[in-house]
C-alpha positions in Angstrom: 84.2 60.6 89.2 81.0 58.9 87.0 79.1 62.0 89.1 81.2 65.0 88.6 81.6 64.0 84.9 77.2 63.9 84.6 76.8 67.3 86.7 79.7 68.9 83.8 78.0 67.8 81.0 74.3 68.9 82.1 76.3 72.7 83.1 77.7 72.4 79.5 74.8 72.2 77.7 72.6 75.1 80.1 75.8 77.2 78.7 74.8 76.0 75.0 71.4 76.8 75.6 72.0 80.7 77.0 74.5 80.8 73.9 72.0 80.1 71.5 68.7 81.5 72.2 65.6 81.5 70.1 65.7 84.8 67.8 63.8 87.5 70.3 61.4 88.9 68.6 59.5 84.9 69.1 60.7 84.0 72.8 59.5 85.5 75.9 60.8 86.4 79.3 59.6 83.6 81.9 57.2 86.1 84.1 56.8 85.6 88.1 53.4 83.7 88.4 50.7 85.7 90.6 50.9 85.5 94.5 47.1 86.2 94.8 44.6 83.6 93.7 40.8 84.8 92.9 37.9 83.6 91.7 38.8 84.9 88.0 42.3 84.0 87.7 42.0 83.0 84.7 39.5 85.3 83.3 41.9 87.9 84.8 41.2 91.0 86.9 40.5 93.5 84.5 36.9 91.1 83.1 35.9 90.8 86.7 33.2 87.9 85.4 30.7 86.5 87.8 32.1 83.3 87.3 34.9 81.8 88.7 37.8 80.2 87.0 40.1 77.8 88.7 43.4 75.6 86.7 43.1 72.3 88.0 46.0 70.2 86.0 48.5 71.1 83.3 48.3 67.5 81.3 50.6 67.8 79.2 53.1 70.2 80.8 53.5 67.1 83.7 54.1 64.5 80.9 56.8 66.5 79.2 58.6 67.2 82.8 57.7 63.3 83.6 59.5 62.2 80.2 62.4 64.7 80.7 62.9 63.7 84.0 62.7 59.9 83.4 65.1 60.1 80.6 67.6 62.2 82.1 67.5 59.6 85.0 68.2 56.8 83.2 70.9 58.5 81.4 72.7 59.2 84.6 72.6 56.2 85.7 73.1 54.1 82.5 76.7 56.7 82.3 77.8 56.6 85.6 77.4 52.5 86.0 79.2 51.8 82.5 82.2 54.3 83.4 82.2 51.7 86.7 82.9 48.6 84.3 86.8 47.9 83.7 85.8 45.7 80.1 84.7 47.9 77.2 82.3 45.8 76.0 80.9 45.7 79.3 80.7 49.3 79.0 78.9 49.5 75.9 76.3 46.8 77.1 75.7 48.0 79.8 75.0 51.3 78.9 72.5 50.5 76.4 70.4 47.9 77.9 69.5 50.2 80.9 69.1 53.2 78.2 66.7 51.1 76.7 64.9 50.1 79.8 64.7 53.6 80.7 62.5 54.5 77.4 60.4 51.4 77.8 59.7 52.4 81.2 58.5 56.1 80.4 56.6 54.7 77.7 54.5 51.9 79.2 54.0 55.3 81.6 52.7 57.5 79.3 50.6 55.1 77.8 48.8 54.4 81.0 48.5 58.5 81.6 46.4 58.6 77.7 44.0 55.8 78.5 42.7 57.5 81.4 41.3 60.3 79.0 42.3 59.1 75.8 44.6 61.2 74.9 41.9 63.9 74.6 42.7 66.3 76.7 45.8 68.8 77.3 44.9 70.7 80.1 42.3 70.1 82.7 40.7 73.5 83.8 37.2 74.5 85.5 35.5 77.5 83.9 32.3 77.8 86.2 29.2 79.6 85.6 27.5 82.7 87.4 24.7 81.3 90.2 21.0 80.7 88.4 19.0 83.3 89.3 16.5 83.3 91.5 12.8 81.9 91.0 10.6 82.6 88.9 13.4 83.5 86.4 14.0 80.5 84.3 17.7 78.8 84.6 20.5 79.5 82.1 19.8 77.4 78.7 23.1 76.1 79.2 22.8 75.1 83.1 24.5 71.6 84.0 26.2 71.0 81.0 29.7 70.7 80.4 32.1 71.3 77.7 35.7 71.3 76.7 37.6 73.7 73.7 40.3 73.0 71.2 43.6 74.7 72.0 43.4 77.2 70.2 41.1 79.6 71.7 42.3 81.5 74.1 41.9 81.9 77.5 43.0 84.8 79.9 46.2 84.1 81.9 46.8 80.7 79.5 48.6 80.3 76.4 46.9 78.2 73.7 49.4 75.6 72.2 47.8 75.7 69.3 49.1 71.7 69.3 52.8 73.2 69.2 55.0 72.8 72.5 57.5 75.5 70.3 54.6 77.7 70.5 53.5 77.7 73.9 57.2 78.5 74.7 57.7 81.4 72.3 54.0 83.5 73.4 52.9 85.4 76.3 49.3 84.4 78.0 46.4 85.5 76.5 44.5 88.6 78.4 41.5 88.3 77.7 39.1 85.3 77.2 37.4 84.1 73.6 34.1 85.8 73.2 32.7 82.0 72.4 33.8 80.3 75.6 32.4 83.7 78.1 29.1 82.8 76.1 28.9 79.3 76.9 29.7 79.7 80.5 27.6 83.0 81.0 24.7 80.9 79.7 25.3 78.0 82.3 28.2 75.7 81.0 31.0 74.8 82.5 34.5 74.9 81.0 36.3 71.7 82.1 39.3 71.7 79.7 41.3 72.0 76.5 41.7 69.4 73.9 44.2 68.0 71.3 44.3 69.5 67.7 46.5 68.1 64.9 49.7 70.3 64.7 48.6 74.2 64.4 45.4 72.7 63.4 46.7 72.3 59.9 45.6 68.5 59.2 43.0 66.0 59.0 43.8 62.7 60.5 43.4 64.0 64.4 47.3 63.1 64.9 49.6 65.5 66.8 53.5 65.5 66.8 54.2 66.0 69.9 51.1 64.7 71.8 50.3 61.9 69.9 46.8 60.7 68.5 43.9 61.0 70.7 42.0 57.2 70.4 38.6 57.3 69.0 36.4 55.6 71.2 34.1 54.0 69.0 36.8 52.3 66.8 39.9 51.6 68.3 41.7 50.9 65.4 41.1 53.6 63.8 41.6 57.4 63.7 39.6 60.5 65.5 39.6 62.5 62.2 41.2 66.3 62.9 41.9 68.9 63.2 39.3 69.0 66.3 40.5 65.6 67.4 40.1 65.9 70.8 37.1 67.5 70.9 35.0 64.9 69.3 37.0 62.1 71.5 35.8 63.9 74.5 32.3 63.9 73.5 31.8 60.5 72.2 33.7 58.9 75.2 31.1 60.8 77.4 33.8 63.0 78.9 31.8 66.2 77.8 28.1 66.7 77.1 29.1 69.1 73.9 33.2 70.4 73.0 34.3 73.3 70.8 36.6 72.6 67.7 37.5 74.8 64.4 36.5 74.2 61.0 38.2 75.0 58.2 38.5 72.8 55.5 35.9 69.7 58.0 38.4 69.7 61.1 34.8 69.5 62.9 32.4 67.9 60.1 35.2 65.0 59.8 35.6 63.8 63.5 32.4 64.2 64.4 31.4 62.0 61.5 34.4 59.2 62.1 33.8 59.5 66.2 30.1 59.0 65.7 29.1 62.1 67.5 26.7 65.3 65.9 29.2 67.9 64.3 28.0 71.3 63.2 30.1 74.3 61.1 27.8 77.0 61.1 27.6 80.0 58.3 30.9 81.6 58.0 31.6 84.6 60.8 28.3 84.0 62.2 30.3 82.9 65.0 32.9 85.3 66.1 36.6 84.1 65.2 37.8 86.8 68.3 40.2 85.1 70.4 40.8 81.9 68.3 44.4 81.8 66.7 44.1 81.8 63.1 44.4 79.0 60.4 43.0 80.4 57.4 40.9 83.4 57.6 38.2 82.8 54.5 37.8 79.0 56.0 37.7 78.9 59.6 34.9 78.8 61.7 34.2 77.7 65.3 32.0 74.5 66.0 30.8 72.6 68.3 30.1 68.4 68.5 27.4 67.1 70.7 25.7 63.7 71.5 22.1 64.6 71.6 20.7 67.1 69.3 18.9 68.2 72.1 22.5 69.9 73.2 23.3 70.6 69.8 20.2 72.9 69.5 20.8 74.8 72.5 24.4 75.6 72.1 23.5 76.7 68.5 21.1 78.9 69.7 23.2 80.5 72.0 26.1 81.0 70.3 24.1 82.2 67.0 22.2 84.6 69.4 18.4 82.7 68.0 15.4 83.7 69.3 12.5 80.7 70.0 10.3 81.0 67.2 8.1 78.8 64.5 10.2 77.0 62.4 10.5 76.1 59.2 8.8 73.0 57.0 11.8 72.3 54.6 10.4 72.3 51.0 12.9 70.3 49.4 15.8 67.8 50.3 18.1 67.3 47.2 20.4 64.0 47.6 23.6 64.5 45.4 23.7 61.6 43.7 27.5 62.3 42.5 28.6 63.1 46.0 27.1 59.6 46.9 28.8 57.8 44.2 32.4 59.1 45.7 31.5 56.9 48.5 33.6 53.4 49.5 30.7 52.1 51.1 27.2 50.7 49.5 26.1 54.6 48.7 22.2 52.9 49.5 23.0 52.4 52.9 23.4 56.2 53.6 20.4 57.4 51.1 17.6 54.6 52.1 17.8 55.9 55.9 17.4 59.4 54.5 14.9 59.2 52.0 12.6 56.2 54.1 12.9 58.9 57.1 12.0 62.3 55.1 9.2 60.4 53.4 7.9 59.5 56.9 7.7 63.2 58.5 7.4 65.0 55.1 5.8 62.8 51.9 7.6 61.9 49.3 7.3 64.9 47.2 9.9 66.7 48.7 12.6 64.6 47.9 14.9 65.3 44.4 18.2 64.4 43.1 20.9 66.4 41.5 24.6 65.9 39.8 26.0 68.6 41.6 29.2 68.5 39.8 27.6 69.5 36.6 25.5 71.9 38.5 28.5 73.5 39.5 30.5 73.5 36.6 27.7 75.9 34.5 27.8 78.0 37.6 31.4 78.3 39.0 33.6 80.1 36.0 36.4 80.9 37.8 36.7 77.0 38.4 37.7 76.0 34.9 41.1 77.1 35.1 42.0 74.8 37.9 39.6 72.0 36.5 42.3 71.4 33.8 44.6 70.9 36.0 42.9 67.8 37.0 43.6 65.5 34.1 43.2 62.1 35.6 40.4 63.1 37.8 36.7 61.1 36.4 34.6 63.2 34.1 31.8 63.2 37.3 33.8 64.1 39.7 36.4 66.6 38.1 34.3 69.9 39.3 34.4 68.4 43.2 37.6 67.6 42.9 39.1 70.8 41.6 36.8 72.4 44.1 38.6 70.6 46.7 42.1 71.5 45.3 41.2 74.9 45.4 40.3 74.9 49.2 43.3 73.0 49.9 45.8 75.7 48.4 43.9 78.6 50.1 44.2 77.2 53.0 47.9 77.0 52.4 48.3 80.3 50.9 46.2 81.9 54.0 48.2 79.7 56.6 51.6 81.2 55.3 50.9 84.4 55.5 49.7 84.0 59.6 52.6 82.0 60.5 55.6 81.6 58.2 57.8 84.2 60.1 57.2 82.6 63.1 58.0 79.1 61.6 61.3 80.6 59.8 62.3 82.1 62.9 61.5 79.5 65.7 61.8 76.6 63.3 59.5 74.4 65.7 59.1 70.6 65.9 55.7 70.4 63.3 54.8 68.1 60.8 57.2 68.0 58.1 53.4 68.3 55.9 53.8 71.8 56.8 57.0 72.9 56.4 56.8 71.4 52.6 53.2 72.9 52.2 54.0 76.8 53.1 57.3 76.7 50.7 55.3 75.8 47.6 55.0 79.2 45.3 51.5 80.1 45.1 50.2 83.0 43.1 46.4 82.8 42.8 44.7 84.0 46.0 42.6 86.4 43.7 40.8 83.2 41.7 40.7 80.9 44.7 38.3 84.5 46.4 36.7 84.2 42.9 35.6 80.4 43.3 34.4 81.5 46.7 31.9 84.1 46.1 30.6 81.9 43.1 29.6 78.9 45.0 28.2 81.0 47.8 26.0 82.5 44.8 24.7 78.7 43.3 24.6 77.2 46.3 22.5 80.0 47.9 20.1 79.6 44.8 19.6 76.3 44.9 19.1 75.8 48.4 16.6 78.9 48.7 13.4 79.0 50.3 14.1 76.3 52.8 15.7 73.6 51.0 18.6 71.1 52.5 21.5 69.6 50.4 22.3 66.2 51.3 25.8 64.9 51.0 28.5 62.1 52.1 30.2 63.5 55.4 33.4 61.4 54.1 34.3 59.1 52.0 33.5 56.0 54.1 34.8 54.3 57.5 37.5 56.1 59.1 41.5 54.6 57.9 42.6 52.5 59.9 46.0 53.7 62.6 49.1 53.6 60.7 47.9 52.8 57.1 49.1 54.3 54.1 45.6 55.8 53.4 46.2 58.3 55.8 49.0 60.0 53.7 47.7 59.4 50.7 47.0 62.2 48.5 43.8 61.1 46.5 42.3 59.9 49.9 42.7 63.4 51.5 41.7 65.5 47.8 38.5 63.3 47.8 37.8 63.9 51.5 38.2 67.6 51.0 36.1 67.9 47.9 33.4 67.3 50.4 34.7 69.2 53.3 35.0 72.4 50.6 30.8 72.0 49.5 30.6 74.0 52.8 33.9 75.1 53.5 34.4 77.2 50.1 30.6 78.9 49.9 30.5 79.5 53.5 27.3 77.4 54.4 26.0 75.6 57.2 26.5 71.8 57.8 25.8 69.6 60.0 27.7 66.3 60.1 24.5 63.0 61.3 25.4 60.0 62.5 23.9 56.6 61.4 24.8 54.0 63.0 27.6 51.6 62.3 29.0 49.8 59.4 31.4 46.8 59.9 31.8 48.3 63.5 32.8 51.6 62.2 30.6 55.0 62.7 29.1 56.4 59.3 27.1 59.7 59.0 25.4 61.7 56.3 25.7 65.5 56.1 23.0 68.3 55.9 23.8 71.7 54.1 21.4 75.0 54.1 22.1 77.9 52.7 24.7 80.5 54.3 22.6 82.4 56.9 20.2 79.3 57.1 21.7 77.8 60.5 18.4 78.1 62.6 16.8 76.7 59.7 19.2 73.4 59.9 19.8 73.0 63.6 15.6 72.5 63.5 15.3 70.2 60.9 18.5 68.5 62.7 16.8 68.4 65.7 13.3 67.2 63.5 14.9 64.5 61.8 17.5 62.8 63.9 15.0 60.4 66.0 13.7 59.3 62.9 16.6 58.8 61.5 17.9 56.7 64.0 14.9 54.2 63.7 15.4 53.9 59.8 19.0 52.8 60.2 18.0 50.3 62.9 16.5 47.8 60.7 19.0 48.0 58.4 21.5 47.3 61.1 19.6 44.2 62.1 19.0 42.9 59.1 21.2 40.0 58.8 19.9 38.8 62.8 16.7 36.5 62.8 14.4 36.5 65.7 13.5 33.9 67.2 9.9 35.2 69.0 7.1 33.9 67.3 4.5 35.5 68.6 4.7 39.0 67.3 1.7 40.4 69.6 3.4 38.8 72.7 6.7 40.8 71.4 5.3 43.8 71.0 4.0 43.8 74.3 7.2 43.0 76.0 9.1 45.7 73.8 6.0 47.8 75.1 7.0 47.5 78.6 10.4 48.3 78.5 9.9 51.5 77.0 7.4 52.2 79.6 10.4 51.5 81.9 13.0 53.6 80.1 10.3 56.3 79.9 9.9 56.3 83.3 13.4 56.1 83.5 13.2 59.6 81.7 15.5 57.8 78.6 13.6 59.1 75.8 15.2 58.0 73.3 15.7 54.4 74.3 11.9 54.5 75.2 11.0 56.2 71.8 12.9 53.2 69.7 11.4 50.6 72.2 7.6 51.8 71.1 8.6 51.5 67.2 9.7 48.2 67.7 6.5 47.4 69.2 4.6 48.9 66.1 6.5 47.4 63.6 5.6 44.2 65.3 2.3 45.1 65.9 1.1 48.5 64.0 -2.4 48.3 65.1 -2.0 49.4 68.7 -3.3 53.0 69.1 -1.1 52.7 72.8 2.0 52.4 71.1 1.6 55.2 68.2 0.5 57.3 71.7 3.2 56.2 74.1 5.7 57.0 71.3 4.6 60.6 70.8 5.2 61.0 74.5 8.8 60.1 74.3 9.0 62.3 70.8 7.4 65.2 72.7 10.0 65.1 75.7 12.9 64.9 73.0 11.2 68.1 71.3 10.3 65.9 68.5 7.2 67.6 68.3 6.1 66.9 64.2 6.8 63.2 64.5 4.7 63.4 67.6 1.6 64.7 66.2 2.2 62.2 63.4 1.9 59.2 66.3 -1.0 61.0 67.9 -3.2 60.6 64.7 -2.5 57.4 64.1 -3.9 56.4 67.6 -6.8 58.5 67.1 -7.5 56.7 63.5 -7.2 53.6 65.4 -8.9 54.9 68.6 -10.6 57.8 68.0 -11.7 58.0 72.1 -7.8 57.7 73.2 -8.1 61.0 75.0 -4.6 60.7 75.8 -3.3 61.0 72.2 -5.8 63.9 71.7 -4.3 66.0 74.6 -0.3 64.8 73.4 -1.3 65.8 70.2 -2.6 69.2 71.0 0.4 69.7 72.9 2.6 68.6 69.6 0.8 71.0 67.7 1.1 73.8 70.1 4.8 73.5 70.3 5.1 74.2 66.5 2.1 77.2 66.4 -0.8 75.5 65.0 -3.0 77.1 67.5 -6.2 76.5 65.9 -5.6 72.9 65.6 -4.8 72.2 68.5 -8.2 73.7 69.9 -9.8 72.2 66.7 -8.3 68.7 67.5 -9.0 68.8 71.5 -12.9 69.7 71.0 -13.3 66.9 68.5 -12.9 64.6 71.9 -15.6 66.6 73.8 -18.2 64.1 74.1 -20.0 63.2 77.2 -18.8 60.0 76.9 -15.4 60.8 77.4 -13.6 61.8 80.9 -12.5 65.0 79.6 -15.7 66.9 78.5 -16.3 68.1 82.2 -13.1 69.3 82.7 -13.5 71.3 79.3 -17.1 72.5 80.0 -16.4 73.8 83.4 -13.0 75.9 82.2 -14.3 77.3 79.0 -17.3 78.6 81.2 -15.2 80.7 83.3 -13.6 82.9 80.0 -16.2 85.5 78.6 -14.5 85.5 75.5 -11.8 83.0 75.6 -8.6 83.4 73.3 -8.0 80.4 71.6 -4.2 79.5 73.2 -6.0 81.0 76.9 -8.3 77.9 76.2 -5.7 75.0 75.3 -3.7 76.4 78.9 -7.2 76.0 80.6 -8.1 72.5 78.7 -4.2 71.4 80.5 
C-alpha cells in the first residue's frame, strides 16, 4: 500500500509538469545525443579543428541528479515506513527524523564533492591542442599550459549556464566555439574546464544560487570576489596555470585581487566579445588571471594579436592619492612597495601624485547631474562615487534589455538582487554613454605618452563569508567606484598582488590608457619581481633574526638560491640573492647571480641594473659583463651591449681570446652579428 501510494504521487506530479510547461518560445525539445564520437565533438563537425575535443565530466549535472535522487530516496522511505506505524505521533516522528537524516546525508556529500576542486569548477572538459610542429619551427607560445573559462562562453555542442540551471534547461547548444578559447588552444593551451560565475554573472561577491560559493584558497574564511569566481579559485589553488573570466564592472580585477592571483581587463573590444553571452555590452570584456606574469604576458599577447618588439620606458606613474585614502587598510602599505620599487628600476623622478576626483570633476560634465544625487557622499570622494553609481545603473539598464524577457517568461531561480535591480525605471542611458566617452577623453590625456595610473584594486581584505558587508550597499558603491576608473573609460588594468595582510591577499592596480595594453602587460611583467621584494620586508618586519653574523647569512641565503636556480625556480632563487644583498650589498656574486634569475624571468631592466653593480664592485666579473650584454640585448640597446662587452677585452681576462679570434673571422662585422659571435 505505502508503495502504490509513492509510485501515484510521483505519476501525479509528471502529469502537473506536462500540464504546465515553460512558455515555448524559452524551453527546448530534449534532442537525441550523437551516436558517432570524433575528435571534435565538441568543436562540432562543420569547424573541423585540428584539435581534438573530448567531455570528460558534467560536475554539476551529477550533483543535481545525486541530490534529486538522494532526496527522493529518503522521501520514499521516510513515507512508506510512517504509513507502517499504527500511533500518529509515531507517524509524525518518524517521518521527520529520517527526512532530516536524508538532507544531512546529501549534504555532508556534497560538501565532500566541492573540496576536491573547490567548488571551482562546473564541468570538467579537455579542449586539446593541434601537434607542435616539426623542428626547427618553434612550439606554440601557449604549448603545456592549461586553462579553464567562465561559463559563459560558449562552446560547440555545450550550453553555457551562464551560472543559471533555468538557463541551461531553456537553450539549445551552442554551434560554434568562442573565437577566444579556439585562440588559446590553437596557440598550444589546453582547455580543461568551465568555472563558476555568480548568477548570470551579474554580482560581485563570487556566490552562486544554485552552485554555491566557490572557497578562496588563500583565505578560507573569506570570499573569491565575482563575478569570475571560479576562475581565479582555479588559478590560485594551482588547478590552472591561467583561467578566462569577464569583466564588467571588476568581475576579473576583484577576484584576482581578493584570490591573490594577477588579473588583467584589457582595453574595451580589443578582445572579441563573439561567443560570450552578454551582461552589459558598453562594460564587458573578456580576461584572463594568471600566477606568473610570465603567463600573463603570453596569453596577452596572444589574445591581443602583439607582435615582439622594444617596449616602452613608462614616463610617469601617478599614485591617486584619493583613491588610496578610500582604502580600510594603512594606504602606506600599498604605496611604499610601489614607490620604493619604481624608484629602484626607474629614479625617483617619475613618480607624481594626483586627486583624481577633482581631476575628474573639471573634466567629466555630464557627471554633475548624478553627483547631486550623492548628498551624503565626502566632498573627496563624491566624483568616484557618482562615477561608480553611474556604472552600476548602466549595467542594470544594459542587463534588462539582454535578458528581461527571458526572466519574465521563464521566471528562473536567481538572486532576488536581480529581479529587484531590472524592475527599477531607469531613463538615462543617453548621459550614462555621455560619462563614458568623457572619461575615456581625460583619462586618455593624462595617461598619454606612456604614463601608468596607480589605484586601490579594492577597498581592503576580502569580507569575510556570511557578513553583512557583503550586502551592504556603501561596501559594494565604494568597491565599484574603483572597478568603474577602468570599467567606464574603457582602459586597461591590471589587478598586482602584494603579499598578505593579516593573512588576507592585498593587491594594487595598474591603469594605461585605452589601446595601451602592450604597453601595461610590459611594465607588469617589468615591475612584478621587484615588487615582490619591496613587500617582503615589510611583511617581515615585526620577525627578528636571530643570525648574527650577516656575512655568514648571506652566504647561506647565497647557496640556496644557487639551489633553487639550479632547480630552475627563478623566482625563489631571485628573492634568495636579495636577501643575501641586503645582508651583505658588497658582493659583486650576488648583484650577478641575481640578474641570472631576472634574465630567466624576462626581467631583463632589473637585470642590467644587477650586472652593473657587480661590475662597479668587480669590474673583471666577466660573468656580469656577458649577463649584462645579454640584458641589454633583450630590450635593443645594441650598441651597448657591444660597448659594454669590449670594455672587458683585456688580456687579462679569459674572454679576450674568444673575442679576438671571432671578430677576426667577420670582414665587416654588424654590430648584433658580433654580440651572437662574442656568445
Amino acid at each position: 500500500m505505502p508503495l502504490c501510494l509513492i509510485v501515484t504521487i510521483i505519476k501525479n506530479r509528471k502529469r502537473r509538469r506536462k500540464k504546465n510547461p515553460r512558455k515555448k518560445g524559452f524551453v527546448i525539445e530534449k534532442q537525441k545525443q550523437k551516436q558517432k564520437k570524433s575528435s571534435s565533438t565538441i568543436f562540432g563537425s562543420e569547424a573541423k579543428p585540428a584539435y581534438s575535443a573530448r567531455l570528460v565530466l558534467s560536475t554539476h549535472a551529477s550533483l543535481l541528479l545525486s541530490q534529486r535522487l538522494s532526496l527522493s530516496l529518503s522521501l520514499s522511505l521516510s513515507l512508506s515506513l510512517s504509513l507502517a506505524m499504527s500511533s500518529p505521533s509515531a507517524n509524525l516522528w518518524v517521518l521527520l527524523g529520517l527526512g532530516l537524516a536524508g538532507v544531512l546525508l546529501v549534504t555532508r556529500s556534497l560538501r565532500r564533492v566541492v573540496k576536491k576542486d573547490l567548488g571551482a569548477f562546473l564541468d570538467r572538459l579537455e579542449l586539446l591542442p593541434p601537434p607542435p610542429p616539426p623542428p626547427p619551427k618553434a612550439p606554440h607560445p601557449l604549448s603545456g599550459l592549461s586553462f579553464a573559462v567562465a561559463d559563459l562562453f560558449d562552446i560547440s555542442e555545450a550550453i553555457a549556464s551562464f551560472g543559471c540551471p533555468d538557463w541551461t534547461a531553456t537553450h539549445h547548444p551552442a554551434t560554434h566555439t568562442s573565437p577566444v578559447i579556439s585562440t588559446l588552444v590553437e596557440n598550444g593551451a589546453t582547455c580543461v574546464g568551465k568555472t563558476v560565475i555568480d548568477d548570470m554573472a551579474f554580482g560581485i561577491s563570487g556566490d552562486n544560487k544554485s552552485f554555491g560559493m566557490p572557497t578562496n584558497p588563500v583565505a578560507l574564511d573569506r570570499i573569491p570576489g565575482g563575478s569570475s569566481s571560479g576562475s581565479a579559485v582555479a588559478v590560485a589553488a594551482g588547478f590552472v596555470d591561467f583561467a578566462l573570466g569577464v569583466d564588467t564592472v571588476g568581475g576579473v580585477r576583484m577576484p584576482g585581487a581578493y584570490c591573490g592571483v594577477l588579473g588583467f581587463r584589457p582595453s574595451h573590444s580589443a578582445v572579441s566579445n563573439i561567443g560570450v553571452i552578454p551582461v552589459s555590452p558598453s562594460l564587458d570584456t573578456v580576461g584572463w588571471f594568471a600566477k606568473e606574469p610570465g603567463v600573463l604576458h603570453k596569453v596577452g599577447y596572444v589574445l591581443l594579436q602583439l607582435s615582439y618588439t622594444n617596449s616602452y620606458q613608462p614616463r610617469q606613474f601617478i599614485m591617486a592619492e584619493d583613491c588610496f585614502d578610500m582604502v580600510k587598510i594603512q594606504s602606506s602599505r600599498l604605496t611604499q612597495v610601489v614607490v620604493r620599487s619604481v624608484e629602484r628600476l626607474f629614479g625617483r623622478q617619475v613618480l607624481s601624485n594626483l586627486n583624481l576626483g577633482n581631476y575628474l570633476a573639471a573634466k567629466l560634465s555630464s557627471l554633475k547631474e548624478l553627483q547631486s544625487e550623492n548628498k551624503n557622499a565626502n566632498a573627496k570622494n563624491s566624483t568616484l562615487l557618482s562615477l561608480g553609481s553611474a556604472m552600476h545603473e548602466l549595467q542594470k539598464l544594459e542587463f534588462k534589455d539582454q535578458h528581461i524577457m527571458w526572466i519574465e517568461a521563464v521566471k528562473p531561480t536567481i538572486d532576488s538582487y536581480i529581479t529587484r535591480s531590472i524592475l527599477e525605471e531607469n531613463f538615462k542611458s543617453d548621459l550614462y554613454q555621455s560619462i563614458r566617452h568623457e572619461l575615456r577623453e581625460a583619462l586618455n590625456s593624462l595617461l598619454k605618452d606612456d604614463k601608468v595610473l596607480v589605484i586601490p584594486t579594492v577597498l581592503g581584505l576580502p569580507p569575510k563569508l556570511n557578513s553583512k558587508e557583503i550586502s551592504s550597499d556603501d561596501y559594494s558603491l565604494r568597491n565599484l567606484s574603483l572597478s568603474a576608473i577602468a570599467s567606464m573609460s574603457g582602459c586597461c588594468q591590471v589587478t598586482i598582488p602584494l603579499g598578505t595582510y593579516e593573512k588576507c591577499p592585498v593587491s594594487v592596480s595598474f591603469i594605461a590608457r585605452h589601446g595601451g595594453d602592450r604597453f601595461l602587460l610590459d611594465i607588469t611583467q617589468s615591475l612584478y619581481t621587484t615588487l615582490q621584494e619591496e613587500i617582503e620586508p615589510v611583511i617581515k618586519s615585526k620577525t627578528s633574526s636571530r643570525q648574527v653574523n650577516n656575512d655568514e647569512a648571506a652566504e647561506a641565503a647565497k647557496e640556496k638560491g644557487n639551489i633553487a636556480y639550479r632547480e630552475k625556480q627563478w623566482q625563489k632563487a631571485a628573492s634568495l640573492y636579495s636577501e643575501a644583498i641586503k645582508l651583505n650589498g658588497k658582493k659583486a656574486a650576488y648583484y650577478s647571480n641575481r640578474a641570472a634569475a631576472y634574465l630567466e624571468l624576462g626581467s631583463y631592466r632589473q637585470a642590467e641594473t644587477d650586472c652593473s653593480n657587480a661590475i662597479n664592485l668587480e669590474p673583471k666579473n666577466v660573468k656580469a659583463y656577458l649577463r649584462r650584454g645579454t640584458a641589454r640585448e633583450m630590450l635593443g640597446y645594441y650598441k651597448g651591449a657591444i660597448d659594454g662587452l669590449f670594455l672587458c677585452l683585456s688580456p687579462s681576462l679569459p674572454l679576450f681570446s674568444l673575442c679576438m679570434s671571432t671578430c677576426k673571422q667577420l670582414t665587416q662585422p654588424d654590430p648584433a652579428e658580433m654580440l651572437l659571435c662574442i656568445y
